[in-house]
N, C-alpha and C positions, 0 to 999 in steps of 0.2 A: 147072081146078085145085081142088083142096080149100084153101078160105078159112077159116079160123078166126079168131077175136074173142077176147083172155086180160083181163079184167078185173083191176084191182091191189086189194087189198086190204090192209088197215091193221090189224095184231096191236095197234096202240095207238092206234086210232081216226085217222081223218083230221083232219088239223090242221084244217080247215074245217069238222067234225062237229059236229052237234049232239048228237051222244052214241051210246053204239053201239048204241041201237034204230035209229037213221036208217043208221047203216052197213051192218049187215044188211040193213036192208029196200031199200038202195040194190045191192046183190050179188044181194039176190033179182028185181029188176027186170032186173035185168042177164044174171043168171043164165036169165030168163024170155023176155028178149030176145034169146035165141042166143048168147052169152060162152058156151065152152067149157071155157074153162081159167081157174083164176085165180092170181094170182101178189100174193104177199105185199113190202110192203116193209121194209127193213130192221128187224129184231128183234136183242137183245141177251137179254131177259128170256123165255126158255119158256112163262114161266106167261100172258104176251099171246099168245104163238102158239099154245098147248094152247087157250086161251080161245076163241080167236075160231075156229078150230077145229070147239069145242062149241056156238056161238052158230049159226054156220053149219048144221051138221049137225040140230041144234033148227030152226029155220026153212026144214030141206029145201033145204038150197043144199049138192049133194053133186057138185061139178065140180073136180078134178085141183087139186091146186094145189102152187106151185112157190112154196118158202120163200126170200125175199131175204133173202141173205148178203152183208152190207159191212163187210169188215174195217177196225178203227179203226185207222192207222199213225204218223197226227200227232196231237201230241197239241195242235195248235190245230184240229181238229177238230171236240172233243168241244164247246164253246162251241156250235159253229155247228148239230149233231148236236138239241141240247137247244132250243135257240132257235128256229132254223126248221123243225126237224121234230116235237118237243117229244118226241124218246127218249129212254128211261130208261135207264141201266146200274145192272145188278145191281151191290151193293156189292162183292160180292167180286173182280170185274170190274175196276171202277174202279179198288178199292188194285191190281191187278195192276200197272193201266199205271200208275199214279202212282207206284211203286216204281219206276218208269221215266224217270221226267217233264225227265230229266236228262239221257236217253242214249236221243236219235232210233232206234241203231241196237234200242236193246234192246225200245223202243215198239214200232219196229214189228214186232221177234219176236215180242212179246205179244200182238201185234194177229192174228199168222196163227197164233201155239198157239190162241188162241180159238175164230178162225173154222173153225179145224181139228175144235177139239172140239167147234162146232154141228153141221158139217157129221156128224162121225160119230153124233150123237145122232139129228140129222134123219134119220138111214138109219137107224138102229135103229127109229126111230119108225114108218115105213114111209111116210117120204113119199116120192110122185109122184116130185117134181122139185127141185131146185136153183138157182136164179137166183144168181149168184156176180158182184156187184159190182166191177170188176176196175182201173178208173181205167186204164186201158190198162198196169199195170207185168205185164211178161213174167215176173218171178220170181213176184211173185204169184200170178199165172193159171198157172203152170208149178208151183209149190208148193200149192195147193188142190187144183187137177186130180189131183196123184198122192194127194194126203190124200182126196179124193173115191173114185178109185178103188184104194184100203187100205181105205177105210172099205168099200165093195161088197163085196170081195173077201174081208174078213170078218166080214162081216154073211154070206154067202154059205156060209161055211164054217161059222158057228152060234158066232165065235169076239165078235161085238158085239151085245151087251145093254144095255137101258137102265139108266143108274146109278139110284138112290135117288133119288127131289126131292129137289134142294138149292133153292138159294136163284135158282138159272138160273129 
């Protein structure tokens, strides 16, 4: 069989990091030791994914990588989000869902326009791959899926381009 090795990767440093010299130079060892593929964990802010991205590509670690997408739905969550993984949400982000913070149902629509609109960005972007966090809920993974392939399908047609830097 064909065995492969995906290494994870951290757009905001590993919470056990010494800083993102050591994260690099820990994907380059890895990257060195047969890892194929790598895959990102959860991002909310671009500008960590864009980063590490350039840190990688600087240090010649040029192996596939598949962006993790975790849509926020509850909004006890985000405590847990900041604390044990120490993610950041973009401000613009955050007043979304706190506009919300009252009404589960509408949290967690805000939670899949987001993920929706990473996932189409990532495709403009030309990434690889996708990693789509999905908490076993069917609507979810049933509603990404088709926003994933919308996003293809007009990326494909020359109809999705990247927005301006905002604040993402």
């Amino acid at each position: 069989g064909d065995f492969r090795i995906a290494s994870g990767c951290f757009p905001e440093n590993h919470p056990e990091s010494r800083g993102i010299v050591t994260d690099v130079w820990q994907l380059r060892r890895q990257a060195d030791a047969g890892s194929t593929r790598l895959i990102t964990r959860m991002f909310y802010s671009f500008r960590y994914f864009e980063a590490v991205t350039s840190r990688l590509e600087i240090a010649g670690v040029n192996l596939p990588m598949d962006a993790g997408i975790m849509p926020i739905l509850r909004k006890e969550s985000i405590p847990r989000l900041r604390q044990d993984f120490g993610v950041r949400l973009p401000r613009s982000f955050a007043a979304r869902l706190a506009a919300h913070e009252d009404d589960p149902r509408g949290f967690y629509e805000e939670g899949i326009k987001y993920a929706t609109e990473q996932i189409r960005r990532l495709i403009a972007m030309g990434v690889e791959g996708i990693h789509i966090f999905s908490y076993n809920d069917v609507e979810l993974i049933t509603r990404l899926s088709h926003a994933f392939y919308d996003a293809v399908a007009d990326y494909q047609a020359g109809k999705l381009t990247l927005d301006p830097p905002g604040e993402q």
